[in-house]
VOLOVEX-11999 format. One line per 8 residues: their letters; for each residue x, y, z of C-alpha. Coordinates in pm, 1 decimal. Each point is the difference from the previous one (the first is absolute). Layout:
REM VOLOVEX-11999
A) X Y Z | ...
END
This chain:
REM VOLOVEX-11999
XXXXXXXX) -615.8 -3308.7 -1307.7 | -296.0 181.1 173.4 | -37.1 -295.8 218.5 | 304.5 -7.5 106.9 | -23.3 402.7 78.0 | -288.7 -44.2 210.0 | 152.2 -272.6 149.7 | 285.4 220.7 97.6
XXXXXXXX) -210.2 273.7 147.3 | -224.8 -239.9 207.9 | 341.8 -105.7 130.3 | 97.0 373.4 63.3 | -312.6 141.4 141.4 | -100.6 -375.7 240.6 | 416.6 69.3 132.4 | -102.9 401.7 28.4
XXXXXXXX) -316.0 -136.7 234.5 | 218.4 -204.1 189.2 | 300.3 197.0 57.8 | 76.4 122.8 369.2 | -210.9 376.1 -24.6 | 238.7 338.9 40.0 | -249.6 253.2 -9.8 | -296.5 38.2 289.2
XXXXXXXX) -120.1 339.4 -111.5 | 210.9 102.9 -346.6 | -194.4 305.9 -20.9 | 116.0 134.8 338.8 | 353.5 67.1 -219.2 | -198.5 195.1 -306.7 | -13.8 353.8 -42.9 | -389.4 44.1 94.2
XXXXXXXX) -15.5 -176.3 305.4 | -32.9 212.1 280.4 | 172.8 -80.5 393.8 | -158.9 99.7 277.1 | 246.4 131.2 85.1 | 211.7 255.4 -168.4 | 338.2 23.5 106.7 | 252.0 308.5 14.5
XXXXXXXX) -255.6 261.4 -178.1 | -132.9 142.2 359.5 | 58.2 350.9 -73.6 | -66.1 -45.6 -362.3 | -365.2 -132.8 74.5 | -34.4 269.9 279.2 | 87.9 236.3 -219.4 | -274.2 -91.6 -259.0
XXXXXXXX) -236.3 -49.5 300.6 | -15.4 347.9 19.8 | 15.1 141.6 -303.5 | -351.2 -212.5 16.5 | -126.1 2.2 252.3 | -218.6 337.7 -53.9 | -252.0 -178.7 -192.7 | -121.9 -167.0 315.6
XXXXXXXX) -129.0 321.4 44.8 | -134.0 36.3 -343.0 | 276.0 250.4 -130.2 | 203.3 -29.3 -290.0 | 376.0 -36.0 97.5 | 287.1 51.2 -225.1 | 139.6 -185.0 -251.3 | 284.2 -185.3 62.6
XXXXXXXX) 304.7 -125.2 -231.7 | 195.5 -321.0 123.2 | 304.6 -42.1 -128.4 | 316.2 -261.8 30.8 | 162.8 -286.0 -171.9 | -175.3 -356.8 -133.6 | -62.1 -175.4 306.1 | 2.2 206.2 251.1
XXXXXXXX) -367.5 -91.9 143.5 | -179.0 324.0 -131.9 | -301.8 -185.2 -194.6 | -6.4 -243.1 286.1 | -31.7 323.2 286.7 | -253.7 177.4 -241.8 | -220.3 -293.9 6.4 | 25.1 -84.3 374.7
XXXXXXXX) -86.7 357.0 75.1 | -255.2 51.8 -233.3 | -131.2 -320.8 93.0 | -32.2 109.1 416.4 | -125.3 341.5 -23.2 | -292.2 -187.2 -226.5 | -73.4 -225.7 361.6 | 21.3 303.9 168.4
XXXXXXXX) -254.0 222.5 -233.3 | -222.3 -297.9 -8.9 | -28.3 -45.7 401.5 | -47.1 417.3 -31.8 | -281.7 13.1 -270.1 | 288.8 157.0 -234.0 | -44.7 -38.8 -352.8 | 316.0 -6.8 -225.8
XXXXXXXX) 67.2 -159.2 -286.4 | 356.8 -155.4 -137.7 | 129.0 -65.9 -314.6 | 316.6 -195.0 -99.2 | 151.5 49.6 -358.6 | 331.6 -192.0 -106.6 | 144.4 242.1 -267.3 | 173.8 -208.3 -154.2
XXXXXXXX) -257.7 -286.1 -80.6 | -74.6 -82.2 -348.3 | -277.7 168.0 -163.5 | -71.8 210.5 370.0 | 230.0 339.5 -45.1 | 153.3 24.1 -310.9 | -244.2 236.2 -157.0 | -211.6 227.5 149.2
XXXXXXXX) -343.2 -138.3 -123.2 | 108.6 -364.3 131.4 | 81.5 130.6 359.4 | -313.5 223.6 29.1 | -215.0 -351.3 -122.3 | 193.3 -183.0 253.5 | -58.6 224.2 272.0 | -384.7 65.1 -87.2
XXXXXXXX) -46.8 -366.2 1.6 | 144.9 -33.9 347.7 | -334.3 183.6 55.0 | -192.5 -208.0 -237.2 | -68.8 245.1 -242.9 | 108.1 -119.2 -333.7 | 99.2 168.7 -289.2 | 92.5 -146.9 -363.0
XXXXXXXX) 382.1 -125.8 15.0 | 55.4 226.1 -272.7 | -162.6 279.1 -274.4 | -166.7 271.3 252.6 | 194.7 352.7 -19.7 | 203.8 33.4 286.5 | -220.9 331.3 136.3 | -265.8 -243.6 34.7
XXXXXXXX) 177.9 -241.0 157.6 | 108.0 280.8 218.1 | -336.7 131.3 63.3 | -123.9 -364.7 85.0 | 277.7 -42.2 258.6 | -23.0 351.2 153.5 | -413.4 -47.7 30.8 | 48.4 -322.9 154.9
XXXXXXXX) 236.7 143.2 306.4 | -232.9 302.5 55.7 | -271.9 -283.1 54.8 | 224.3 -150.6 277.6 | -32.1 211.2 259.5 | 217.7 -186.1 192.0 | 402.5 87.8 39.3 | 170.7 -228.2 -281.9
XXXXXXXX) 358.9 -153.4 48.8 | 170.6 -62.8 -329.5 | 311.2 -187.9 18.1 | 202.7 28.1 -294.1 | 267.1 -295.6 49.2 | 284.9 79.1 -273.7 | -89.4 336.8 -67.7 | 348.7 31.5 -187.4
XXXXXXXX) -150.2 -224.9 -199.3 | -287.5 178.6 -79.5 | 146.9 355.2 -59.7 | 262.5 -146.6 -274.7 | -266.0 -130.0 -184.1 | -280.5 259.3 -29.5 | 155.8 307.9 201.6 | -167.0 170.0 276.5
XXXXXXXX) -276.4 151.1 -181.0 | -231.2 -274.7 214.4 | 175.7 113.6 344.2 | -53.6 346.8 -121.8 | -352.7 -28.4 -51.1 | -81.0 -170.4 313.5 | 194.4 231.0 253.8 | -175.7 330.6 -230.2
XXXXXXXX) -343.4 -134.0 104.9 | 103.9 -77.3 372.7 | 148.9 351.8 29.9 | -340.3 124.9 -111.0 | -186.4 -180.1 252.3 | -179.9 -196.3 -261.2 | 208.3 -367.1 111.8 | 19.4 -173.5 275.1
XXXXXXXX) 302.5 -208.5 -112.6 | 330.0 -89.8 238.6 | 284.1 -116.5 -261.2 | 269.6 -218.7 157.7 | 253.5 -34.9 -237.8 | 258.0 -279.6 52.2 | 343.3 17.6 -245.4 | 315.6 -141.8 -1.7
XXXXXXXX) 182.1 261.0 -172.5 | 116.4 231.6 240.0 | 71.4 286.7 -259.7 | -392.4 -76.2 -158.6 | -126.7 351.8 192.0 | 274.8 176.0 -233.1 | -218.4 -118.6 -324.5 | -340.3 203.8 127.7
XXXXXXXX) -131.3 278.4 -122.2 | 54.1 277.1 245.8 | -395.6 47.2 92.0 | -33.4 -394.1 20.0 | 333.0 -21.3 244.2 | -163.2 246.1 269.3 | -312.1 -122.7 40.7 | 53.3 -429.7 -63.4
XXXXXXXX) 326.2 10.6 249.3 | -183.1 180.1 259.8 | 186.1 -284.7 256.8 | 290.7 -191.2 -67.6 | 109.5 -305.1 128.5 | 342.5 -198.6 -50.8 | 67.9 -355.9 48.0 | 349.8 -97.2 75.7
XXXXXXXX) 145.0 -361.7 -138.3 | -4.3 -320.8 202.8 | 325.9 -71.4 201.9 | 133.8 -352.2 7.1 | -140.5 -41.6 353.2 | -353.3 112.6 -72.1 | -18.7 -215.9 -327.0 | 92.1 -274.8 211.0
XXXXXXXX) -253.3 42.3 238.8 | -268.2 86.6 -232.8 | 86.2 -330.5 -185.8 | 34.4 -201.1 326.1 | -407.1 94.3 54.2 | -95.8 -89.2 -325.9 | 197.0 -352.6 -7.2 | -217.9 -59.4 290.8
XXXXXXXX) -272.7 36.2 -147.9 | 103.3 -185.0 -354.0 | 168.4 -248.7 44.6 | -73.6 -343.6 217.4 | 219.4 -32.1 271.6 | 357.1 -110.6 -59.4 | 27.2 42.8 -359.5 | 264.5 266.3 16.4
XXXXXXXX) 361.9 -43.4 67.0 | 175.3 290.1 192.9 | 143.1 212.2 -185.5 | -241.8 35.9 -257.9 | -197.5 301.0 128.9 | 313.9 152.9 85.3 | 157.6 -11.8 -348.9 | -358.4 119.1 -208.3
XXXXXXXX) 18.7 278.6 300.6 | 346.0 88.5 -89.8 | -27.1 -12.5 -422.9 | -333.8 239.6 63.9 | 165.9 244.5 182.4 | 292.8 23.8 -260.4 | -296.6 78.3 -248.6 | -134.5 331.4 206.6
XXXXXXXX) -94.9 -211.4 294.1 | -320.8 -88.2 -228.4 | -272.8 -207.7 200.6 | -176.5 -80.8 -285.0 | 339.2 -165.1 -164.9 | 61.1 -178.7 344.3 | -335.0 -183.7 14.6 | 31.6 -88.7 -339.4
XXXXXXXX) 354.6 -123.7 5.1 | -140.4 -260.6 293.5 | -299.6 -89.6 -216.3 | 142.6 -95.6 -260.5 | 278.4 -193.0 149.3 | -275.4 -196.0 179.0 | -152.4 -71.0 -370.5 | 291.5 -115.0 -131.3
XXXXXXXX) 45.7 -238.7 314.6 | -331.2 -131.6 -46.9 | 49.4 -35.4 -315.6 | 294.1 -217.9 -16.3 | -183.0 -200.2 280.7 | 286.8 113.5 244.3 | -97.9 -33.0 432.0 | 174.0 306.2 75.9
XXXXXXXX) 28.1 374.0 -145.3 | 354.6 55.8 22.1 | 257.4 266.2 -112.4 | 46.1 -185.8 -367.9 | -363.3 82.9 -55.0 | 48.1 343.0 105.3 | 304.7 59.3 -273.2 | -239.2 -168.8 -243.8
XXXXXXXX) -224.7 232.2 49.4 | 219.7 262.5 19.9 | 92.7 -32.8 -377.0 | -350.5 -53.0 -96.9 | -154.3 277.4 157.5 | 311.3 212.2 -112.3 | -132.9 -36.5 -360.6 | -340.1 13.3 15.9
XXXXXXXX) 37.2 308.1 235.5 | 173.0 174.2 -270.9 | -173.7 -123.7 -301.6 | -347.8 99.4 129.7 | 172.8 331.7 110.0 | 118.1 95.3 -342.9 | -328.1 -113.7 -185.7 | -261.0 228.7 221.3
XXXXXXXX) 259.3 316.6 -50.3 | -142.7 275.2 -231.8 | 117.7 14.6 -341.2 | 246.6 268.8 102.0 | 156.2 -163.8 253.9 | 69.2 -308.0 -224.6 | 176.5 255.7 -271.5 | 208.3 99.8 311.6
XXXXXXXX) 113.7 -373.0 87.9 | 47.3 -98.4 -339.1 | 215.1 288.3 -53.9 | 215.9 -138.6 305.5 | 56.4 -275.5 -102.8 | 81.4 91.5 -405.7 | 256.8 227.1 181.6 | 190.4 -218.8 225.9
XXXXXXXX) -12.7 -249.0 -281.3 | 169.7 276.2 -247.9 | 223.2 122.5 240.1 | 129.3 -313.2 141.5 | 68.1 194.9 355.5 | -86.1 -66.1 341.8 | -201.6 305.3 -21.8 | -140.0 280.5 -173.3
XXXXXXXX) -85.7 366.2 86.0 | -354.2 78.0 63.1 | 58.4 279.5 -318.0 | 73.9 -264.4 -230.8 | -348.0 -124.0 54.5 | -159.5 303.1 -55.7 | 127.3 21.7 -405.4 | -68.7 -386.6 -54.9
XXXXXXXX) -363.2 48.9 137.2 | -67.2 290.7 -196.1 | 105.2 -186.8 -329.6 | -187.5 -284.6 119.1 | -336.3 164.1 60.3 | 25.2 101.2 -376.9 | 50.6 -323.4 -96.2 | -306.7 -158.3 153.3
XXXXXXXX) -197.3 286.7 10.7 | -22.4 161.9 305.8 | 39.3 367.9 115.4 | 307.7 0.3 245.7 | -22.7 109.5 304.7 | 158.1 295.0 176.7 | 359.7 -87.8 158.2 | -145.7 30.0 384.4
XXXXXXXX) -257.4 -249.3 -113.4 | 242.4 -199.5 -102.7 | 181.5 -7.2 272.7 | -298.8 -54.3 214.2 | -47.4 -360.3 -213.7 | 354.0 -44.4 24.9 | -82.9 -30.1 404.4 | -319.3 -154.0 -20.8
XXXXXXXX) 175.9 -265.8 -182.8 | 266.1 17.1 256.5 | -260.7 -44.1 334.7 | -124.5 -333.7 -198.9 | 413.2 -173.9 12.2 | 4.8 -5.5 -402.1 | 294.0 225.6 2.8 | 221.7 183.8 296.6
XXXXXXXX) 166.4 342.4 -40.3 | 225.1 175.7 172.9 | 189.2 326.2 16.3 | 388.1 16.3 -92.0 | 187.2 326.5 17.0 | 196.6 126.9 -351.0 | 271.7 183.3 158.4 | -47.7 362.1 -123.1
XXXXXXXX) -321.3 -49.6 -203.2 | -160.6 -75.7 306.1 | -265.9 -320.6 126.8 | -192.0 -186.5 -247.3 | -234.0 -312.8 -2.5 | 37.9 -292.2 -162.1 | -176.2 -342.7 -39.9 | 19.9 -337.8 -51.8
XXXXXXXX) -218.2 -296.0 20.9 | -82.4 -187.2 313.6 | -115.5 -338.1 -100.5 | 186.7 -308.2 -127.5 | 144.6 -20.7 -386.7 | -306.4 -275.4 -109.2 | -225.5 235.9 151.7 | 84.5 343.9 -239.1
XXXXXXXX) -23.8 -225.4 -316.6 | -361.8 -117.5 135.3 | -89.8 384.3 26.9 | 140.1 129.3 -292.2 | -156.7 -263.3 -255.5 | -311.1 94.1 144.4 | 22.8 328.7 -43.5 | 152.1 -34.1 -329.6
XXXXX) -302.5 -253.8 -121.3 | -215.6 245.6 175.3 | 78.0 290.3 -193.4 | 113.0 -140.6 -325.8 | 386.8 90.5 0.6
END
């Protein structure tokens, strides 16, 4: 029997070897590979030029908040800006220094000790992983930036991410010491919750957003484009039908006009080619990968949400089930959540927060809403879900496994 397996995977892997190659440069399709060029985010990059560019003069410039949709190029600008005014400070004798943090990485930002070890070890100083009282760890990190004379850039990729896990006690801390002309720190904050500003603390808000900038969503034309580039760059020549950038073009932009979504779309329907030892990436490969994405997209989406939001979904889904409607009214979610939270032990939320979720959960295609009008008791909002039957009873027995109801 193991013979004849290994027989069967020499067979698999020699006809693998052999098969005609799709890909010339795969990673020119992932999310961390950078183009030369950057398309349609001129005045975007301009934009954060500026806000910047001060430090070529060794002065600390603002703070800036980017803001927009998943997949809208804002890591990708960051980085190619950040990444040309360090050419330009080095052929000036300039000394900065940058820092990139993902917020939403594992064991990075989702406690305040583990994100000040992770950034003190982008300076190599380390620090325990855990036990030290977090005033030391404080004092450690604060005694370490007064040693770098320098002006600091500290990209905080996610920081949504980072504030609904351990507040904004950190940002609070760190714009305190900069207002007091002890820190030399810049904080460029990337989210993609456009409402995340309304979550701040008041003193936090006015001096982290000191700039703002917003990134619109991709339009069919520009994803197509965008995409167009890349394939040049991934794939070997003639290996994709027409019509196949077009249609992963066309299914991004119905998604937000999400770049990210696009590039992955035409990966994997170049996988799934290769895979089934096919000459050609054609449109079947792209509705393959349509449906697979689909469900990994949403999975993964549900399983990084805070604890909250999941009591919010789940309490969705009990209600459409219990109701048997098309709909329900955003109110009715409200009393179900509340009970809910007792149940598994949470303290509920406020009813704007609530709501906030409720949108948050909205902006990542799990559910739509929309307003209807009551006659004389007015406008309301009410929900449903957006993704396929199968789909909701993935989500809800993992939520219900996950918290034991």
């Amino acid at each position: 029997m193991i013979n004849l397996v290994q027989q069967t995977l020499e067979n698999l892997f020699t006809e693998y070897i052999n098969s005609k190659n799709i890909f010339l440069k795969k990673d020119a399709l992932s999310l961390n590979y950078t183009p030369e060029n950057v398309s349609y985010r001129e005045e975007q990059m301009k934009q954060l030029g500026s806000v910047l560019a001060p430090i070529l003069k060794n002065n600390k410039p603002s703070n800036v908040f980017i803001y927009g949709i998943t997949g809208t190029g804002k890591t990708l600008v960051t980085k190619h800006v950040i990444d040309q005014l360090k050419k330009i400070a080095n052929l000036n004798n300039v000394e900065i220094t940058t820092l990139y943090v993902n917020c939403k990485m594992k064991r990075v930002a989702d406690t305040e000790y583990r994100l000040l070890a992770y950034i003190l070890s982008l300076f190599d100083v380390h620090v325990p992983p855990t036990g030290l009282p977090t005033e030391s760890i404080y004092k450690i990190f604060f005694d370490t930036l007064k040693n770098h004379k320098e002006i600091i850039i500290l990209t905080l990729d996610e920081i949504d991410a980072l504030v609904d896990k351990i507040g904004d006690e950190f940002l609070y801390n760190l714009t305190r010491m900069n207002q007091y002309n002890e820190g030399n720190i810049v904080i460029v904050g990337i989210s993609n919750n456009l409402t995340f500003t309304e979550k701040l603390d008041s003193r936090v808000k006015s001096s982290l957003c000191d700039e703002e900038l917003v990134f619109s969503p991709y339009n069919a034309t520009q994803l197509k484009n965008i995409l167009s580039d890349r394939a040049k760059v991934a794939f070997c020549e003639g290996i994709l039908r027409d019509g196949v950038i077009a249609k992963c073009a066309a299914l991004a932009a119905q998604e937000h006009g999400d770049a990210r979504r696009a590039l992955n779309l035409l990966r994997v329907s170049g996988e799934i080619a290769e895979r089934d030892q096919d000459f050609y990436v054609d449109e079947k490969h792209v509705d393959f990968a349509q449906s697979k994405i689909n469900l990994d997209y949403i999975m993964e989406a549900v399983k990084v949400q805070p604890k909250q939001s999941k009591v919010v979904l789940y309490s969705i889904i009990k209600l459409l089930e219990k109701e048997g409607k098309p709909y329900i009214y955003t109110g009715d979610v409200f009393s179900y959540y509340d009970n809910l939270c007792k149940s598994v032990g949470l303290k509920p939320l406020t009813t704007r927060r609530v709501s906030d979720l409720i949108s948050e959960l909205e902006m990542l295609s799990i559910i739509e809403t929309k307003v209807i009008s009551r006659g004389r008791h007015g406008r309301t909002r009410v929900l449903n879900m957006s993704v396929s039957d199968s789909v909701v009873v993935k989500i809800r027995t993992f939520l219900k496994e996950e918290f034991l109801i």
